[in-house]
C-alpha positions in Angstrom: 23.5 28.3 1.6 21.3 25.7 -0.4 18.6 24.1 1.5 18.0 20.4 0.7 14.6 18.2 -0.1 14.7 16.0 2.7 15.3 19.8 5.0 12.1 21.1 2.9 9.8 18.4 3.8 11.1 17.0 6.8 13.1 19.9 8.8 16.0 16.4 8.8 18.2 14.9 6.6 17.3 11.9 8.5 17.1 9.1 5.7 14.2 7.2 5.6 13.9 4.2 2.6 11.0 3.5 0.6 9.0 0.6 1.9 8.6 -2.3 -0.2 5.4 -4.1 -0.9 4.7 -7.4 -0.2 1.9 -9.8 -1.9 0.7 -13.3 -2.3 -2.3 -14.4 -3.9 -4.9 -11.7 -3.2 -3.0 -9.8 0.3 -0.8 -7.0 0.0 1.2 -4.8 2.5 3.9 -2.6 3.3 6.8 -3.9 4.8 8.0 -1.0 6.9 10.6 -1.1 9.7 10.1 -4.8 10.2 5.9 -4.1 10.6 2.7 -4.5 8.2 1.0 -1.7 7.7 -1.9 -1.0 4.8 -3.0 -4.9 4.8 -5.1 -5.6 2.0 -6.9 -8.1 0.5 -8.2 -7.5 -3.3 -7.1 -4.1 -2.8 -9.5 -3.7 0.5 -7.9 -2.8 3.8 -8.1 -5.5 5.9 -6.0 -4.3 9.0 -4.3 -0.5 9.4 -1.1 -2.6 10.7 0.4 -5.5 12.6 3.2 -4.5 14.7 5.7 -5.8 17.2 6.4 -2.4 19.5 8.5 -2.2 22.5 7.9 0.9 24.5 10.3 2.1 27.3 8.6 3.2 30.9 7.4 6.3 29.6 5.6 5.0 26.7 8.4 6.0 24.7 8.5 3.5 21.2 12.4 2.2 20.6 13.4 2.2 16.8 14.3 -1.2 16.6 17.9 -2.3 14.7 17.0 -4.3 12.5 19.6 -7.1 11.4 19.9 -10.3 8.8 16.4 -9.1 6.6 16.1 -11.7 4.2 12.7 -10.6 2.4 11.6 -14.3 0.0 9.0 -12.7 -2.9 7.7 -15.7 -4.9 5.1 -15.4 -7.6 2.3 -16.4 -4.9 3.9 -16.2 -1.4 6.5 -14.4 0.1 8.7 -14.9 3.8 10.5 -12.4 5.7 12.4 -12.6 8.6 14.8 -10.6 10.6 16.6 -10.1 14.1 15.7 -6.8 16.1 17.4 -5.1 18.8 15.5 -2.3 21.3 18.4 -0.9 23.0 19.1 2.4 25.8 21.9 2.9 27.8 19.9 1.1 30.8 18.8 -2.0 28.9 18.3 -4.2 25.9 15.6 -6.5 24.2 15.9 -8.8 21.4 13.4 -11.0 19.2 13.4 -12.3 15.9 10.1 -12.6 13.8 9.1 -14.1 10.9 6.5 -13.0 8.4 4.9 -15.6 5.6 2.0 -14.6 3.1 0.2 -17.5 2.0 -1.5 -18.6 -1.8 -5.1 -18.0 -0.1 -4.3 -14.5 1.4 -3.3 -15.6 4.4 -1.1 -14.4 7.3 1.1 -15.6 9.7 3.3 -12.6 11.8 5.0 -14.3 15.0 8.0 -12.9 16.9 10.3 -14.3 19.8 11.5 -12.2 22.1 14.4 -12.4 24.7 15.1 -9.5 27.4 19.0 -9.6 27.4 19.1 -7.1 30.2 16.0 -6.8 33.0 14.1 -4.8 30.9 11.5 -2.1 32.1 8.9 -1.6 29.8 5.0 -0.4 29.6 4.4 -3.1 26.8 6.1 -5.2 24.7 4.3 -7.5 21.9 2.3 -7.0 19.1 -0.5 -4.2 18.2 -2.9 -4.5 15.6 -4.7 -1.7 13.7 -8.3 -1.8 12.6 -8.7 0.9 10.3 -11.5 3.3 10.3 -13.0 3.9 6.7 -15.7 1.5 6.7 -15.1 0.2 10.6 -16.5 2.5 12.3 -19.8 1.6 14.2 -20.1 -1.4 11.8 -20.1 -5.1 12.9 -17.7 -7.1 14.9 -17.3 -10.7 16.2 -15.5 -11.0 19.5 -13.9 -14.6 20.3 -12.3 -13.9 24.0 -9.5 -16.2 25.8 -12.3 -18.6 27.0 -13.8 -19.4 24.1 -17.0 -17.3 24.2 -18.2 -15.6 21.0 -19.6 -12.3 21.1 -21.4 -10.6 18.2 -21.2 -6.3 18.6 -20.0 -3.5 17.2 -16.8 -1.3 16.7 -17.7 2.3 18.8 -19.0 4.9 16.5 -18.3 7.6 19.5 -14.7 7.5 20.6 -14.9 5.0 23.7 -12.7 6.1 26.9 -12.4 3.0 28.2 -11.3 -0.3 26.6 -14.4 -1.6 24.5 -13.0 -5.1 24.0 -11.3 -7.1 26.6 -9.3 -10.4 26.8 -9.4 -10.7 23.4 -7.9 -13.8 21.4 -9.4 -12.9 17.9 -11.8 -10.2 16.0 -13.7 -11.4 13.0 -15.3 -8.3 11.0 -16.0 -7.7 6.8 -13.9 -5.5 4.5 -16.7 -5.8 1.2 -20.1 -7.7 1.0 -19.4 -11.5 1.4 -15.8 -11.2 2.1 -14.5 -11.2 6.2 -11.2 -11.6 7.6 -10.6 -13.2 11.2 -7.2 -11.6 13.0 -6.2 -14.2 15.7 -3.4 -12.6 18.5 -1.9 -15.5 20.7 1.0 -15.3 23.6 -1.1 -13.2 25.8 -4.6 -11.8 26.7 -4.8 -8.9 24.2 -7.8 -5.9 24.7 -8.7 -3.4 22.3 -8.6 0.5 23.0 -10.3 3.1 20.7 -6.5 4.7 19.4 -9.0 7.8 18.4 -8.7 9.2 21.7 -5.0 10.0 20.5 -5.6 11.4 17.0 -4.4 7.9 15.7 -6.7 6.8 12.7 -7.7 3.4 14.5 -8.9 1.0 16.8 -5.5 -0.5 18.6 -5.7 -4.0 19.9 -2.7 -4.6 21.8 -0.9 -7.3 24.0 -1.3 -7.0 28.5 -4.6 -5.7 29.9 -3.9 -2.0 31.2 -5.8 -3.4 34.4 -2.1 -5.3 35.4 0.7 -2.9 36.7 2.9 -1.1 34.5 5.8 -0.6 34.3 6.6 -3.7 34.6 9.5 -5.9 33.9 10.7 -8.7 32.1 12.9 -10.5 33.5 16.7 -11.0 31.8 16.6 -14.2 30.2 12.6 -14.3 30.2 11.5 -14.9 26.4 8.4 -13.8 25.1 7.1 -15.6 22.0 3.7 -14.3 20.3 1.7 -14.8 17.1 -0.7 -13.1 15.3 -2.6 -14.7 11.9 -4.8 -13.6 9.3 -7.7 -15.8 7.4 -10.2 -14.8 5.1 -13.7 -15.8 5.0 -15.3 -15.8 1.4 -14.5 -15.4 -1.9 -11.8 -12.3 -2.0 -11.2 -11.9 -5.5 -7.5 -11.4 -7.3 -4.9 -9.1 -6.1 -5.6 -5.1 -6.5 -2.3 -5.1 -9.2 -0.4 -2.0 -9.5 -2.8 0.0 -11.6 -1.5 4.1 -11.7 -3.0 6.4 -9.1 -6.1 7.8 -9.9 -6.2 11.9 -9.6 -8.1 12.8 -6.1 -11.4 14.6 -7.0 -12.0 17.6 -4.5 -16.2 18.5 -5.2 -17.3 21.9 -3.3 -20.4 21.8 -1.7 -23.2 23.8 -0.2 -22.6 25.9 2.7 -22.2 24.1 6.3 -23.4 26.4 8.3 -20.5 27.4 10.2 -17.9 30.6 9.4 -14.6 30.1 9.7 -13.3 29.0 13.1 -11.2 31.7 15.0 -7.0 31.0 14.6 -4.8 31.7 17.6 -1.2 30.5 18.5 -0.1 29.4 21.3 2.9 31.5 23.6 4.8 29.1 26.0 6.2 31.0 29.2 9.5 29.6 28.2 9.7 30.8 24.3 7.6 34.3 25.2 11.0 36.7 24.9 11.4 35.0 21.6 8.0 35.6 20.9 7.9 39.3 21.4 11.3 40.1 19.8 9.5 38.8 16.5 5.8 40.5 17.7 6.0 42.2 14.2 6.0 39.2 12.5 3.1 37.6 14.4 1.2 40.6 14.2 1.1 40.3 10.6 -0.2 36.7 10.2 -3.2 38.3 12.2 -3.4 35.3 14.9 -7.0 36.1 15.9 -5.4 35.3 19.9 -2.5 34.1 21.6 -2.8 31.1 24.1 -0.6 32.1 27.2 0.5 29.1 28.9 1.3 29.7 33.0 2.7 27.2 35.4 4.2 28.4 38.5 5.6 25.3 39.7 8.2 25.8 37.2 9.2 29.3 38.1 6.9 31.4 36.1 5.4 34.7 37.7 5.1 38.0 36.6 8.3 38.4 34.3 6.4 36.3 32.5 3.1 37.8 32.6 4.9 40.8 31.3 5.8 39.1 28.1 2.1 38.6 27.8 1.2 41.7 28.0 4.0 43.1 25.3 2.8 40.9 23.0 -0.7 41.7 23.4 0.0 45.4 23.2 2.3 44.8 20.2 -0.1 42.1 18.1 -2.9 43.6 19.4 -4.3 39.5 19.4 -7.0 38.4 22.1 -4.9 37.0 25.2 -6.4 34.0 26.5 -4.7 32.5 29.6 -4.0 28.8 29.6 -2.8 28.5 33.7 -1.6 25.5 35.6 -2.7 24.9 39.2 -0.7 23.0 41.5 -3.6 22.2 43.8 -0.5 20.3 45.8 -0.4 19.5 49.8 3.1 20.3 51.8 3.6 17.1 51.3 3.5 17.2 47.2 0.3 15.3 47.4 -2.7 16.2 45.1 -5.3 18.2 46.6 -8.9 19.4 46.8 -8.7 21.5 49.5 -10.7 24.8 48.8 -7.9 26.6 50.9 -5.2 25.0 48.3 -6.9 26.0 45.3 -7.7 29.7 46.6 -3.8 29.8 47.5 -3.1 28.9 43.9 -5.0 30.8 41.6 -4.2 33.3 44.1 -1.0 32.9 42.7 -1.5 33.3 39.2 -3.9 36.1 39.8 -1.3 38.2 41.6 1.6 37.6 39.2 -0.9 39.2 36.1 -2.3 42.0 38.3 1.9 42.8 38.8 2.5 42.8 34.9 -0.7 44.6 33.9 -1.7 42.2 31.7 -5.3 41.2 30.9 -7.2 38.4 29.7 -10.2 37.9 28.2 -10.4 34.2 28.2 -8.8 31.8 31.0 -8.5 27.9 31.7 -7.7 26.3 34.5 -6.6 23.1 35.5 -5.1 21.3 38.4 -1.5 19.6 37.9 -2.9 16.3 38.4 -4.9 16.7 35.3 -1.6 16.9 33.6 -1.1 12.9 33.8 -3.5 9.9 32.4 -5.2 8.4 34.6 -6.6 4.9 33.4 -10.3 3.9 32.8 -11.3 1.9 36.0 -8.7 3.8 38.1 -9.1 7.0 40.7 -8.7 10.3 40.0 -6.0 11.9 41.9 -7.9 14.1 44.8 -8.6 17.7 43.0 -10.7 20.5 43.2 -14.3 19.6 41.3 -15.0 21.5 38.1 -17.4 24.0 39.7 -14.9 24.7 42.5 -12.3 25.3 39.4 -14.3 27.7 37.6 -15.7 29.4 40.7 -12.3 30.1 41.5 -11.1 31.2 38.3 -14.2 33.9 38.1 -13.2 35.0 41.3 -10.1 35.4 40.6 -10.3 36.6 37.0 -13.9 38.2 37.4 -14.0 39.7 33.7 -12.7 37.0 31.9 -14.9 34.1 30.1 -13.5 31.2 32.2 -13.1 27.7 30.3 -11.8 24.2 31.4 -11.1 20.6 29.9 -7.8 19.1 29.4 -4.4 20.6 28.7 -3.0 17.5 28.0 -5.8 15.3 25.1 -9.1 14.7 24.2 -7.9 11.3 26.0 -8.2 12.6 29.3 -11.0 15.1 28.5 -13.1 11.9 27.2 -11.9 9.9 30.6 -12.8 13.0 32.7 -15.9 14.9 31.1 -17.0 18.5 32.7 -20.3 19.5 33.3 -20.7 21.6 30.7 -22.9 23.9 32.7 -20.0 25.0 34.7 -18.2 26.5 32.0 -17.9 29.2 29.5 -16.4 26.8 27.0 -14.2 23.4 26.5 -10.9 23.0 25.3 -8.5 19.9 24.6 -4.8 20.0 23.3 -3.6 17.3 20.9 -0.6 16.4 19.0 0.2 13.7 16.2 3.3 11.9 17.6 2.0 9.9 20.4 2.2 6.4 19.2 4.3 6.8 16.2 6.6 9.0 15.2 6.9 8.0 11.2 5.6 10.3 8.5 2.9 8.1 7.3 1.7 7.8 11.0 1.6 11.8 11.7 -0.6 12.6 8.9 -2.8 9.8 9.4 -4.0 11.1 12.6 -6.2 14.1 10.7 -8.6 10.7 10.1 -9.6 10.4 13.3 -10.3 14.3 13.5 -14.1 14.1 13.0 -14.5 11.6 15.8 -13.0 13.6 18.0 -15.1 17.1 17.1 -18.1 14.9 17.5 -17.8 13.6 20.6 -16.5 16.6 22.1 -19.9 17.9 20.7 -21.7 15.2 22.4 -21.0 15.7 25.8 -19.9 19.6 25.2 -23.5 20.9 26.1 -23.2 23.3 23.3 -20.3 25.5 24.7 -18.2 26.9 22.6 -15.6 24.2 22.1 -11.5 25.9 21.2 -8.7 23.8 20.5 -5.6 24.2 23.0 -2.2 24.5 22.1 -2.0 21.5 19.5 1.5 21.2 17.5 3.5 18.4 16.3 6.0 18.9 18.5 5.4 17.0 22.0 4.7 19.9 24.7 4.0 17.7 27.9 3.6 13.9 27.9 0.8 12.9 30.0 2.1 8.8 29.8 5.5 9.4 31.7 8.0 11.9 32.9 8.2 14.0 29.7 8.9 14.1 26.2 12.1 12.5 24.6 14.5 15.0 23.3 15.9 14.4 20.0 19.5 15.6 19.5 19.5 13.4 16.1 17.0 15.0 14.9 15.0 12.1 13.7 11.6 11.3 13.5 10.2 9.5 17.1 7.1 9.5 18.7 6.7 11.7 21.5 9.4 14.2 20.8 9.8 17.6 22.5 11.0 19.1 18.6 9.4 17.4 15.8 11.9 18.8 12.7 8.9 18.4 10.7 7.2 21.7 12.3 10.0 22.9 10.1 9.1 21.4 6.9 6.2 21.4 4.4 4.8 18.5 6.2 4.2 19.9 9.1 2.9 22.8 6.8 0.3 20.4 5.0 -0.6 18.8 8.4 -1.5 22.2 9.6 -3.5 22.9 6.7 -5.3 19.2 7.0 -6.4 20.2 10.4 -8.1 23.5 9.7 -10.1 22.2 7.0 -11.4 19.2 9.1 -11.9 21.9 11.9 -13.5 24.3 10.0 -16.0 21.9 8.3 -16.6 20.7 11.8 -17.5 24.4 13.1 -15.3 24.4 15.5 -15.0 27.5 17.2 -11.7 28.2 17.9 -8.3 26.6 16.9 -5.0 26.9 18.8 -2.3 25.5 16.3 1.6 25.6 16.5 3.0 28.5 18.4 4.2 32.0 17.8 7.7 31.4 19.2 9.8 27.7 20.2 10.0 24.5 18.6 6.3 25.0 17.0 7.1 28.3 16.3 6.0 30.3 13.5 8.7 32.8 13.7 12.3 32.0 14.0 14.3 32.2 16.6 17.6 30.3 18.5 17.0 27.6 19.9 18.9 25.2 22.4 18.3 22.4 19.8 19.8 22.5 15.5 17.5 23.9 13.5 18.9 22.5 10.3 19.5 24.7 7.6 17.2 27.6 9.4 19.8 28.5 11.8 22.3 29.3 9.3 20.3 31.0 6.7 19.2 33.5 9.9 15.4 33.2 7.9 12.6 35.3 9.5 9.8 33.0 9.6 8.6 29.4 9.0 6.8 28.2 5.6 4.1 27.3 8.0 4.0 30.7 8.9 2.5 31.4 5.1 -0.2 28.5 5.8 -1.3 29.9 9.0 -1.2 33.4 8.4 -3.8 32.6 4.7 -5.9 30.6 7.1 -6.0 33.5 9.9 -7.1 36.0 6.8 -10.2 34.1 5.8 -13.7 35.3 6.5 -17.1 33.9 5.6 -19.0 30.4 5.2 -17.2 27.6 4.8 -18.3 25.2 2.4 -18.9 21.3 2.0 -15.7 19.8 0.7 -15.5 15.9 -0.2 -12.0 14.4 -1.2 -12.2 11.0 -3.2 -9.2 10.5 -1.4 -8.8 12.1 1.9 -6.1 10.1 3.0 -4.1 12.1 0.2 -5.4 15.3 -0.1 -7.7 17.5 1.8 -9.6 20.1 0.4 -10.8 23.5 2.5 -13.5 26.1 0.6 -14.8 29.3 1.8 -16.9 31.9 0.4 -16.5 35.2 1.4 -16.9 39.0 0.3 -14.0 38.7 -1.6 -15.0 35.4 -3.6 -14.5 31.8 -2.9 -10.7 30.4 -1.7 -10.3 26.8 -1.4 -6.9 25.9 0.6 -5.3 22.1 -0.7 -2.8 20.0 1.0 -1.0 17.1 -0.3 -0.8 14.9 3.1 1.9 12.3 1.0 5.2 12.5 -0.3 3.6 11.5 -3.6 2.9 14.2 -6.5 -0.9 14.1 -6.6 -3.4 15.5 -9.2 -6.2 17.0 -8.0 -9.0 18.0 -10.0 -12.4 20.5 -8.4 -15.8 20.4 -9.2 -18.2 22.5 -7.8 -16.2 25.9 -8.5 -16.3 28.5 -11.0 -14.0 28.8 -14.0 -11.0 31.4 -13.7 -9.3 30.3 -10.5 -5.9 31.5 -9.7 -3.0 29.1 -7.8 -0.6 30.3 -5.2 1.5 27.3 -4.3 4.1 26.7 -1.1 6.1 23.7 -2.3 9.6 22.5 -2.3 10.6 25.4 -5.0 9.4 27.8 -3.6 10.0 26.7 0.0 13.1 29.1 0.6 12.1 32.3 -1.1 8.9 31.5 1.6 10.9 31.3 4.4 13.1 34.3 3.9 10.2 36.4 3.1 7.7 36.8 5.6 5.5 39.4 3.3 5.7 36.5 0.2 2.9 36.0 -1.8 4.6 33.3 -4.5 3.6 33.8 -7.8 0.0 33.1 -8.9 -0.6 31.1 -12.0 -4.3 30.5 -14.0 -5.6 27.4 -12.6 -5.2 24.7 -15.6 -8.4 22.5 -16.8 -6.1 19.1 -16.6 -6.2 19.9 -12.4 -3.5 21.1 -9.8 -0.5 19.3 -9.6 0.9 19.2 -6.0 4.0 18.3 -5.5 5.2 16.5 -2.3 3.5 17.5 0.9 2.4 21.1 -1.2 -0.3 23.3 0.0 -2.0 25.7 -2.5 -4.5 28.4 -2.3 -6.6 29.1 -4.7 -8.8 32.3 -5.5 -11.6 32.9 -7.3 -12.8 36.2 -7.7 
């Protein structure tokens, strides 16, 4: 059977429309989904977005149903206004907001909200976006709820805490001269560093995290809020509609770093699947295979057998990713040495019954599983020396690591000693806050913050990457992630269908450039078998398209598998637009490879400096997308790189080889 465009990229024949764009006098944005995103003034970002968001009790974001849009475009204004509905089986919220765009660039976004049912929520209201390009560490004015004015900057390190509170409006410049004040009434509003979640931001958002949440709102109870924005100084005309310009990739000197290792990650429950396609995965030559253990839901040594098959049969590095309960009779955490011995005890036993062996293994206690808010306490556990001292005991030839299996959120909230450990590790995942396409490949932005404050506070240890996928594996902000029977795009799914697709493809790419120019040592990315799965197998949820066609492999599979191949020093890369494209070069014994990825659904040129002539293109894209997938020994068909640039098509990823 044929395999649609919207399959290829998106693993969904979900529909999704093209935005429109919105201007008067010199402001522009995207009106998307009843939001702003991309504000701009003379063709400057201003603000990442302005959003109303209503999230559920488990930080889940409802797709609001949007009724009546009447969108009013004049020559030098425009008005839009619309009725939205947020909407479970348990309860419902309403508002209607209006949107006006002034002659002078400025902006008025105010919505009034109704709960028609008590309605449970962990916030309601608006969030604003200040992107990072430009932002970071620079300037910022601070007007709070009382009045007070407070000149200081945005964080250049990611901030764990919140570093702006009761906030009524920020004030900061987008070019020299030119400033824009964004003023957020209807509530107390506090700014958190989103770059603790891979988003590409600082979030400023409506209720203080200090008050209780959940919480409700009352049935009945309405909720109106504003948020405007002004400029200061002269701004200039609007940016026009001028052609995109090609993205200019230049190769560099060397960084110093080799190419980080490349593992994938095994979960207990997908490990069968796993080693019935062991071939497969032995042949994209995953450096290791992260082996994730938790006995509190049933794993023991059947398990740990799996482990060791696939070991045996990949002949990958097993690193052990395990899961302690550190639990009282009474379900209650716990830091009781006896506890902790009990448990690893545990996990010790069920891998001495299998036979299986680990070289590398990472504890952590249940508890670390959930977010725990700045300012609050930490649920009693074991202390990182009593974890690792443990987990050598128990493990005494292993290297033994710790951090966070759930984000660099919690790591940065909870810092180790770095002395304690062998290394560091941190998962992540690109569908926290947002679920839309635009949103997931934004979060590669806020990449190099994260790598360098890991860095800071890492002590030098080598620092890995944990299982990191876009598919939700655990959700550390409520009871777990959302399934997705529609097979849609939502934030803080358990199967993203665009691991299926070339996006998820180019975002894996877009990460092990950023990683690799980082130095990271070791990147844990997608999984060998389950919803981020490399391979394919049957799954409990429709696999568009894939399940029918019986395919062997993924297309990410390809992207992985080049990546896992690659040896030597990688090389300085700079994109003119790294939004759009990212660029990875390494140069090795057998000549230099640089790895692009188109991170839009746009076609994108892309021309290289900074490389010899002669180059040859391999190219995984929407033709070539099937005979990828149904060939897991493809190598496509390579074509002379042309002097006018590469053309990548939508969300494309091509390799090229110099000899």
């Amino acid at each position: 059977m044929s395999v649609s465009r919207s399959v290829i990229l998106f693993g969904t024949e979900e529909t999704v429309e093209m935005p429109p764009i919105v201007k008067a006098g010199p402001l522009e944005a995207v009106l998307e989904a009843g939001n702003l995103r991309y504000v701009k003034i003379a063709g400057k970002e201003a603000l990442r977005a302005i959003a109303f968001l209503v999230r559920d009790r488990n930080w889940g974001t409802y797709n609001a149903q949007i009724s009546n849009l009447k969108i009013d475009q004049q020559p030098d204004r425009f008005t839009v206004t619309y009725d939205a509905l947020c909407a479970d089986d348990q309860q419902s919220f309403q508002y209607s907001a209006r949107i006006e765009g002034r002659p002078d660039g400025s902006l008025l976004f105010e919505a009034d909200g109704e709960a028609l049912t008590d309605f449970d929520t962990n916030r309601t209201g608006f969030v604003v976006l200040h992107a990072l390009d430009g932002v970071v560490g620079a300037p910022v004015t601070v007007e709070h709820t009382d009045g007070r004015i407070v000149e200081s900057t945005f964080p250049e390190r990611i901030d764990p805490a919140c570093p702006f509170q009761d906030v009524r409006a920020l004030s900061h410049e987008i070019a020299p001269g030119v400033g824009v004040t964004c003023r957020m009434e209807g509530d107390a509003f506090e700014m958190e560093d989103h770059r603790n979640w891979m988003d590409a931001s600082y979030k400023t958002y409506v209720r203080p995290l200090a008050l209780p949440w959940p919480y409700t709102i009352e049935k009945g109870r309405k909720t109106p809020q504003q948020v405007t924005l002004s400029i200061d100084g002269a701004a200039g005309a609007g940016s026009g509609s001028a052609a995109a310009a090609p993205v200019q990739i230049s190769v560099g000197a060397a960084t110093g770093h080799g190419m980080p290792r490349i593992g994938l990650a095994v979960p207990a429950e997908h490990a069968g699947d796993a080693v019935a396609g062991a071939q497969l995965i032995k042949d994209a030559n995953p450096s290791f295979l992260v082996c994730s253990f938790d006995a509190r839901k049933g794993h023991g040594a059947g398990e740990m057998r799996y482990f060791r098959e696939l070991g045996l049969a990949t002949g990958a590095e097993l690193v052990l990713e395990a899961v302690l309960a550190c639990v009282d009779e009474n379900g209650t955490p716990s830091g009781d040495p006896g506890i902790l011995n009990r448990d690893i005890k545990t996990v010790a036993d069920a891998a001495q019954a299998a036979g299986v062996e680990f070289s590398r293994v990472a504890v952590s206690p249940s508890s670390d599983l959930k977010c725990t808010l700045p300012g609050s306490v930490f649920p009693d556990a074991p202390g990182w020396a009593e974890l690792m001292a443990a987990a050598r005991a128990a493990f005494p030839d292993a290297q033994v690591g710790g951090g966070m299996f759930s984000y660099f959120t919690e790591l940065n909230r909870k810092q180790p000693p770095a002395d304690v450990l062998d290394f560091i590790c941190h998962s992540g995942c690109p569908i926290v806050h947002a679920g839309d396409d635009v949103s997931v490949t934004e979060t590669l932005e806020a990449l190099p913050s994260i790598f360098t404050s890991v860095r800071a506070f890492g002590g030098g240890k080598p620092y890995w990457i944990f299982p990191t996928a876009l598919s939700m594996r655990d959700n550390p902000y409520g009871a777990a992630p959302a399934e997705n029977p529609r097979n849609i795009r939502q934030a803080m799914n358990r199967v993203d269908p665009r691991d299926r697709g070339l996006l998820g493809a180019a975002w894996y790419a877009g990460y092990l450039a950023h990683a690799a120019r980082a130095g990271v040592d070791a990147v844990t990315l997608a999984a060998a078998a389950g919803p981020s799965g490399i391979v394919w197998s049957r799954q409990q949820h429709e696999q568009l398209w894939f399940d029918e066609a019986d395919v062997p492999v993924l297309a990410k599979y390809h992207v992985l598998a080049g990546h896992m191949s690659l040896a030597g020093d990688v090389l300085e890369t700079q994109s003119s637009n790294g939004r759009s494209v990212q660029g990875l070069a390494v140069s090795g014994g057998n000549g230099l490879t640089v790895w692009l990825s188109n991170l839009t659904g746009d076609v994108q040129t892309v021309l290289l400096s900074g490389v010899p002539d002669g180059g040859t293109v391999r190219m995984l894209d929407a033709s070539s997308f099937e005979a990828a997938c149904r060939d897991a020994h493809w190598t496509g068909a390579r074509e002379a790189m042309k002097p006018a640039g590469v053309q990548l098509d939508a969300y494309a990823i091509a390799e090229i080889r110099f000899a």
